[in-house]
Structure formats: structure tokens, C-alpha cells
C-alpha positions in Angstrom: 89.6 130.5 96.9 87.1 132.6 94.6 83.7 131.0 93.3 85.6 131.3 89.2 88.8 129.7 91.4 86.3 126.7 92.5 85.0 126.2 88.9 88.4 126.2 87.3 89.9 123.6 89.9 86.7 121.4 89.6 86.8 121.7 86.1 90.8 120.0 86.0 89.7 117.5 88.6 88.4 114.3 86.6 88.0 112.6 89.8 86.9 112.5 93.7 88.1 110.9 96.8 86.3 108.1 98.4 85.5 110.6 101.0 83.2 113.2 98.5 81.9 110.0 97.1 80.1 108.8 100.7 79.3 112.5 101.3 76.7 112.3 98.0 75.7 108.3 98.9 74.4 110.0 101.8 72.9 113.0 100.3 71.0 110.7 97.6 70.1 108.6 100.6 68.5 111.3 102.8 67.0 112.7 99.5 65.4 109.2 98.5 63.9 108.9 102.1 62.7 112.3 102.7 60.9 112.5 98.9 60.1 108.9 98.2 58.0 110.1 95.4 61.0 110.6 93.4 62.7 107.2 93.8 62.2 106.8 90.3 64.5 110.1 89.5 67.5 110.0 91.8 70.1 108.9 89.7 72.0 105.9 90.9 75.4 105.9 91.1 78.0 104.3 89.3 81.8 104.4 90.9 84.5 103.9 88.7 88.4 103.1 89.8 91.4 101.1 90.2 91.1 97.9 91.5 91.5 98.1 95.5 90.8 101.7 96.2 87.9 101.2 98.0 84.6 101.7 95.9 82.5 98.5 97.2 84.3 99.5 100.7 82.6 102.8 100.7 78.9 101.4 100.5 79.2 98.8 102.7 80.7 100.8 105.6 78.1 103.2 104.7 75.5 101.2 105.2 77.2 99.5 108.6 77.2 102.8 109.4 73.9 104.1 109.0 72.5 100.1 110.2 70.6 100.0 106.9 70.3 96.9 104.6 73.0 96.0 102.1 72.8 93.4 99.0 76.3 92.9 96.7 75.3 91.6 93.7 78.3 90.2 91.5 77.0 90.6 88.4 79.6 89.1 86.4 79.4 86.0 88.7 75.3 85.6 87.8 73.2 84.8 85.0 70.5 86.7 83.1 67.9 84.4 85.1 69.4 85.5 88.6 68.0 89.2 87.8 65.3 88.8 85.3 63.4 85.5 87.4 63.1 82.0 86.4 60.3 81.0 84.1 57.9 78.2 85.4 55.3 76.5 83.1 51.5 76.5 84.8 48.4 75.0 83.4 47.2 79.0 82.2 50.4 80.0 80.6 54.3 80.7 82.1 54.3 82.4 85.4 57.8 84.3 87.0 59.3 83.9 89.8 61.7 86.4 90.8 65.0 85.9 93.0 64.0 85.8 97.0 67.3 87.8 97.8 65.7 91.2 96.3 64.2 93.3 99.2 60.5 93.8 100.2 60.6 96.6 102.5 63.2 98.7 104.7 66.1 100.7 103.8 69.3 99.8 102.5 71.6 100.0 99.3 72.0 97.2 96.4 75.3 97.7 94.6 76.1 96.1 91.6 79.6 95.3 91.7 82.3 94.3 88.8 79.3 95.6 86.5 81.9 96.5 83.5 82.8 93.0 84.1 79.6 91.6 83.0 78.6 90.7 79.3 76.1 92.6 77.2 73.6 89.9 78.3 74.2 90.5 81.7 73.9 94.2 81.7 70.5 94.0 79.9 68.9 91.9 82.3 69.9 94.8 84.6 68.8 97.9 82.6 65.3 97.7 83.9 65.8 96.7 87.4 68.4 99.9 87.5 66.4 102.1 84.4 63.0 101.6 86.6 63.8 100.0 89.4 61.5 97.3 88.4 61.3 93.9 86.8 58.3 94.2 84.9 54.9 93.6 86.8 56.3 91.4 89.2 58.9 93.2 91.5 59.3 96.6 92.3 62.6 98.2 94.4 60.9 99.6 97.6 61.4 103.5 98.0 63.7 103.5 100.8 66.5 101.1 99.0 69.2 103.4 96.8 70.6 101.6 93.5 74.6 101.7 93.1 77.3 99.8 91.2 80.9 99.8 90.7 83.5 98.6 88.1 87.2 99.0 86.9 87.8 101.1 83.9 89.3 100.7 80.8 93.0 101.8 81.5 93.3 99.6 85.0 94.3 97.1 83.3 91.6 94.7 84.7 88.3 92.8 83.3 86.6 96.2 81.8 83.9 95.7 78.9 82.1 98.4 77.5 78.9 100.0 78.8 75.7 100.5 76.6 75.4 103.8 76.4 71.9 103.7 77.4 72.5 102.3 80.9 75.6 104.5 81.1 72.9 107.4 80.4 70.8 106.6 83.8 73.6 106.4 86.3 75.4 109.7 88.0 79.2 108.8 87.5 82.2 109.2 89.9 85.5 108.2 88.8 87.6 107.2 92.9 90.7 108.7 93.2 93.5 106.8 96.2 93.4 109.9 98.8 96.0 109.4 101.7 93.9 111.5 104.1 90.2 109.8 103.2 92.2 105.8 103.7 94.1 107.4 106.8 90.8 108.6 108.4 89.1 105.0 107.6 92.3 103.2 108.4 92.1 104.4 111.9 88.3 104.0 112.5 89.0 100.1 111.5 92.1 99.6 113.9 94.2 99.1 110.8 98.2 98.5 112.3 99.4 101.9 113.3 102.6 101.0 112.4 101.4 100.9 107.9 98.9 104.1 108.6 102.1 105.9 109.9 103.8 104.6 106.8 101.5 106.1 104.4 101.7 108.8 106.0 105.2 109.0 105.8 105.2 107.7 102.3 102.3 109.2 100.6 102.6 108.2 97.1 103.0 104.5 97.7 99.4 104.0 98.8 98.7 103.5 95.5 101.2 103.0 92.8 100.3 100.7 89.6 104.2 99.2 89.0 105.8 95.9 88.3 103.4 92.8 87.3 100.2 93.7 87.6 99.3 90.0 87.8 100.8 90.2 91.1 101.0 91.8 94.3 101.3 96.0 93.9 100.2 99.1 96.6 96.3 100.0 96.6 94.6 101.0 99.6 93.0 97.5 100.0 96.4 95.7 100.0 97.5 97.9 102.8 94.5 96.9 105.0 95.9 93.4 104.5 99.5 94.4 105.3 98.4 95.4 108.7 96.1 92.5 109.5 99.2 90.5 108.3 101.4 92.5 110.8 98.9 92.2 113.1 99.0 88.2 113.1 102.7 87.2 112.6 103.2 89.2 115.9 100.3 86.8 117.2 101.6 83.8 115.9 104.9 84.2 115.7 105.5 84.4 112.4 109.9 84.4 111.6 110.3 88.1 109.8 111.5 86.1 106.5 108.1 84.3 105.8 107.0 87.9 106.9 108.5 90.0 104.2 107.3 87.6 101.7 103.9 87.8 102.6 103.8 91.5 102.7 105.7 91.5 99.0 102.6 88.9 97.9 100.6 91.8 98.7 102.2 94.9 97.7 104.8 94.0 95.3 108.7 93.8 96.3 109.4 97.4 96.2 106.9 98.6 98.4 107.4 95.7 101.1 111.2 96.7 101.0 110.1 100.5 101.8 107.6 99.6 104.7 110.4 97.1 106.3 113.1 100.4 105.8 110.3 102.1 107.4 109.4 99.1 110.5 113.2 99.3 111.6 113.2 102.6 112.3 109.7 102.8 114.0 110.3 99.6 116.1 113.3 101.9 118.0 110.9 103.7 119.7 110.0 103.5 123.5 106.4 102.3 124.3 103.8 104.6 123.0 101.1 104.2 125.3 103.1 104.2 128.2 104.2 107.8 127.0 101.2 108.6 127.3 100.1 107.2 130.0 103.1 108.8 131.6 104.7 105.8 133.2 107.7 106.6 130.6 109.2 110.3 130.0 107.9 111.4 126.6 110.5 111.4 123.9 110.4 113.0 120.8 112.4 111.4 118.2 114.7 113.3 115.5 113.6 111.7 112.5 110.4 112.4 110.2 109.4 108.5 110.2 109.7 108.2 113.7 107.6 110.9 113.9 105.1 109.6 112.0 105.4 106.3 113.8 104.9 107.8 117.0 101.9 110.2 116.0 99.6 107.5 114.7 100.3 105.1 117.2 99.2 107.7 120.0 96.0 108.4 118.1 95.5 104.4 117.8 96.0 104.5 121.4 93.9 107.6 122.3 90.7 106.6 120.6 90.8 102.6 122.3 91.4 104.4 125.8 89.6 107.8 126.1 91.9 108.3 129.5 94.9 109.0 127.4 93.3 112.1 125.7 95.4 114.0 128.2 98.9 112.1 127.0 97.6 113.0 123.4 97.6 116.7 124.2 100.7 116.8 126.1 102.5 115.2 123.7 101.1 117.9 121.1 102.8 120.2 122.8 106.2 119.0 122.3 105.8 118.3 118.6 106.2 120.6 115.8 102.8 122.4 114.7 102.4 120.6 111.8 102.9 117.1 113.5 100.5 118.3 116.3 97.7 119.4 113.9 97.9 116.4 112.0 97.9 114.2 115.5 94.5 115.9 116.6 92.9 116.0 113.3 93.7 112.0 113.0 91.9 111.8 116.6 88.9 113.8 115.5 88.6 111.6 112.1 89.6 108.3 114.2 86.1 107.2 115.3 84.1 108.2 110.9 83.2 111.4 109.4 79.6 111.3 111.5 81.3 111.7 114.5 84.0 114.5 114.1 81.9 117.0 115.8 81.5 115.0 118.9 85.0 114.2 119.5 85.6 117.8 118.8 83.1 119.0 121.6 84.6 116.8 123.8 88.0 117.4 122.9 87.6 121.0 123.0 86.7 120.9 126.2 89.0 118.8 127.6 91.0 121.0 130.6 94.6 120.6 129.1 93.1 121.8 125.2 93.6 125.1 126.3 97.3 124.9 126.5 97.7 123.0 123.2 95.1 125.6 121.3 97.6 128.2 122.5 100.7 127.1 121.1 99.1 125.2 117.7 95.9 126.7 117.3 96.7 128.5 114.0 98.3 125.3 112.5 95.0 123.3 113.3 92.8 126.0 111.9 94.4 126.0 108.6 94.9 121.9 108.5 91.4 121.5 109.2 90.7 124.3 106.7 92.2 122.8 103.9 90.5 119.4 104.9 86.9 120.5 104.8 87.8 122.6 101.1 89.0 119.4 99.8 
């Protein structure tokens, strides 16, 4: 796309995925620690969104990720005191004592989460501690510690009060958007079911879809992390698939439960993945587009826990369509975090039996992987 192309679509796009959104965490992050003299001017960030697509996710597996220090502060859940210090009477005069929890040294991230939540009061006790990152004379935010917070907008539909416009003025805004490729990439690294990533991937629109009561269960992101944990135990436990399906609907709301359950009876008919790909069982490609799905993610969930069944993973690419194959390797690449997609891809790459693959999908990878990176 031309340069006036770019500008045009950037210009119609309000919003960005959860995946652009750790790319410039990071960014301000190397920034802050390569220049600390200008801790003072990196903006903060401020992430808006629905509730449950992911934007206190984001900085937390972001800092797990880099092994750097992370404080949630709940804002609405605290008092003016909590951020400000507590007042304490001394023979010359009224000394302050600040919170212990605030850091001293390091590197790491402080996010102030549900921040539209909190009152007026609430959000000036925090305008100089994000405006200066300071409290007066008494604490200052060491130079390797990045300021963040998140909150719900207006239009969600959740607890959203207006921000002064003054703190508003000091923070760099991003408004999170649900992207099926940025939750399936994450979904994977986190071992999330196989069985609900190939769902979404089957059924795009429904990882998040505002609908019914609000007050109760409906698709975001974060529900669908709980689906599969839910999945995950009721096979454990032994859960009957009755108590099951309510669950799930508790979670996502009765339409989308219905969907995935559609979705589960097809997928269940398939033979055992990993022994497909181990090559104890005659790979079998199934007809329909779910089973499809089914059976791509669960060889990527299998190919990234045991690094033997690469070879299965490529073989089976070359019996599946090039968009299905593409999609399968790209998932493998993504499966172990952003950071580590040119690793895998070195190793994959060389891999004996990539050859083979590369020559029958090669051009449907380059143009997949293409219009990842553009996005």
C-alpha cells in the first residue's frame, strides 16, 4: 500500500489491536531505559476498551515477559490517602508517610487500572504521581519504572466517569480493539484449550460480541480464556456435559455457548491429533471447514509442547489447502510470544522436511505473513 494509502487507512482506524499496543509498551520501555533523563517526558499510557479484551492482560504478560517489576493499582478500590500518604502528627509539625508498595529502584510498570472508575477525588490524588511522577518532596518514581493505566469507556456500558481534561492531557491514548489473530497468537502461548482457539478461529466474530444482558455472561476475549480452563477441568473432573453447557453460557451468554457446543460435536469426531502426527495413526484430513480448524490448532498445541512433532506439523501441511497450511505454521511461529517468532522461524526453516512444504505453500505463507506484519 502507498505512504497517502497508510495515512488514509490510519486516519479511519479509531483503534489498535492488543498486539500494536505491546509493540509501543515496549518501545516507551526501551526509550525510558536507554534515556532516563527523559522519564519525566515519555508520555504514559492510557488503554481504553471493552471490558475483557485484554488491556491489564497486555502489561502484565509484558512485564512476565521481559522479568521486570509490576504493581496493579485499583484505583477505584483505594482512597486519596493510599496515593497521596498518610499524615502523622510529630512534635515539629505533620510529617508524611508514603505507601511502602511504591517502588525504590529496578524496572518494572505501575498501571492504574479501572482509573475511569475512580471519583474526581481519586484521580487528583493521582495527577501528580502520573503528571510528575512524584508525590511532592517525599517520593519520586525511579527512572527505570514506566506509568500506565486502563479503563472502560463511556459506550461499554460499564462503571465510566469522566476524566479531567488535565490528566487526560498527559497520557498517550490507545483505544483496544478484540483482534482474532493478536488473542489467537496469546491464546496459544498460554495453552488455552485448542479445542475454543480453533473455534474462534472458525467463528471469528464471536470473540467479542456485546449482545443479550450485559449484566450477565457475553463473548470477550477474557471469557474465552475461561471457557477453555472450564473445558480443560470438567474433562479432569468429570464434570456431566449438562452442568457443562451451563457453565460455559455463565460465561459467554447462551448463544455463544450453543455455537461452541455445535462446534465441540463436530471437532470431538476427529481421530487423535497427536498421534497423527506422531504417525502412529494415518493422517486424515477432514471435509469440513470446523474440523479443519479443529485439527489445525490442536497440531500447533501439540507441536510447540513436543518439539519432535515439528516433522508431523509439516507433513500434515502438505496435505492441507494453502490457506489452512499457512495459517498452521504461522500459529506455530506466533505459539511460543511475539519475542520469539524469529527463533522458531530459524529453526523451523531449517528443519529438513520445510523444504518440501516451502515448495508447495510457500507463496500462501509469504503473503499470510505479509499481511500479518502490515497490520
Amino acid at each position: 500500500m502507498s505512504s497517502q494509502g497508510d495515512a488514509r487507512e490510519l486516519s479511519l482506524r479509531r483503534g489498535c489491536t492488543v498486539g500494536e499496543a505491546a509493540a509501543i509498551v515496549r518501545y516507551h520501555l526501551r526509550s525510558l531505559w536507554s534515556h532516563p533523563e527523559h522519564s519525566t517526558t515519555i508520555a504514559p499510557l492510557m488503554l481504553w476498551g471493552p471490558p475483557g479484551v485484554g488491556k491489564s492482560a497486555v502489561i502484565r504478560q509484558i512485564c512476565e515477559d521481559e522479568a521486570i517489576g509490576f504493581l496493579d493499582v485499583r484505583l477505584a478500590q483505594r482512597e486519596p490517602v493510599d496515593i497521596r500518604g498518610l499524615p502523622v502528627p510529630r512534635e515539629d509539625g505533620v510529617h508524611w508517610l508514603t505507601a511502602a508498595e511504591w517502588p525504590r529502584e529496578g524496572r518494572g510498570i505501575i498501571l492504574f487500572d479501572e482509573l475511569t472508575a475512580a471519583d474526581r477525588s481519586l484521580q487528583v490524588a493521582a495527577y501528580e504521581f502520573i503528571l510528575d511522577r512524584r508525590l511532592g518532596d517525599l517520593y519520586r518514581v525511579p527512572d527505570g519504572w514506566y506509568l500506565c493505566a486502563a479503563g472502560n469507556r463511556g459506550e461499554d456500558r460499564a462503571v465510566a466517569l469522566t476524566m479531567s481534561s488535565a490528566l487526560a492531557n498527559r497520557f498517550c491514548h490507545l483505544e483496544i480493539e478484540a483482534d482474532v489473530e493478536c488473542w489467537v497468537h496469546w491464546a496459544l502461548a498460554q495453552n488455552v484449550n485448542p479445542l475454543v482457539i480453533g473455534f474462534i478461529r472458525f467463528q471469528p466474530q464471536v470473540l467479542y460480541r456485546p449482545e443479550g444482558d450485559l449484566q450477565q455472561g457475553w463473548p470477550t476475549p477474557r471469557g474465552w480464556e475461561r471457557v477453555g480452563l472450564e473445558l480443560d477441568l470438567a474433562r479432569s473432573q468429570g464434570l456431566d456435559e449438562r452442568s457443562l453447557r451451563l457453565v460455559v453460557q455463565g460465561i459467554v451468554g447462551p448463544t455463544a455457548a450453543t455455537e461452541l457446543f455445535a462446534y465441540l460435536a463436530w471437532a470431538d469426531r476427529l481421530p487423535e491429533v497427536e498421534a497423527m502426527l506422531r504417525g502412529t495413526t494415518p493422517l486424515a484430513l477432514p471435509e469440513r471447514a470446523d474440523q479443519r480448524y479443529a485439527l489445525c490448532t490442536a497440531a500447533v498445541h501439540f507441536a510447540q509442547r513436543f518439539p519432535e512433532l515439528v516433522d508431523g506439523l509439516l507433513r500434515l501441511g502438505l496435505e492441507l489447502p494453502p490457506d489452512f497450511a499457512a495459517m498452521t505454521i504461522i500459529d506455530y511461529l506466533n505459539a511460543r510470544g511475539p519475542q520469539r517468532v524469529e527463533e522458531r522461524a530459524r529453526e523451523l526453516f531449517a528443519h529438513p522436511a520445510f523444504a518440501a512444504w516451502k515448495r508447495r505453500h510457500g507463496a500462501s505463507f509469504r503473503e499470510r505473513f505479509a499481511s500479518m506484519t502490515d497490520d
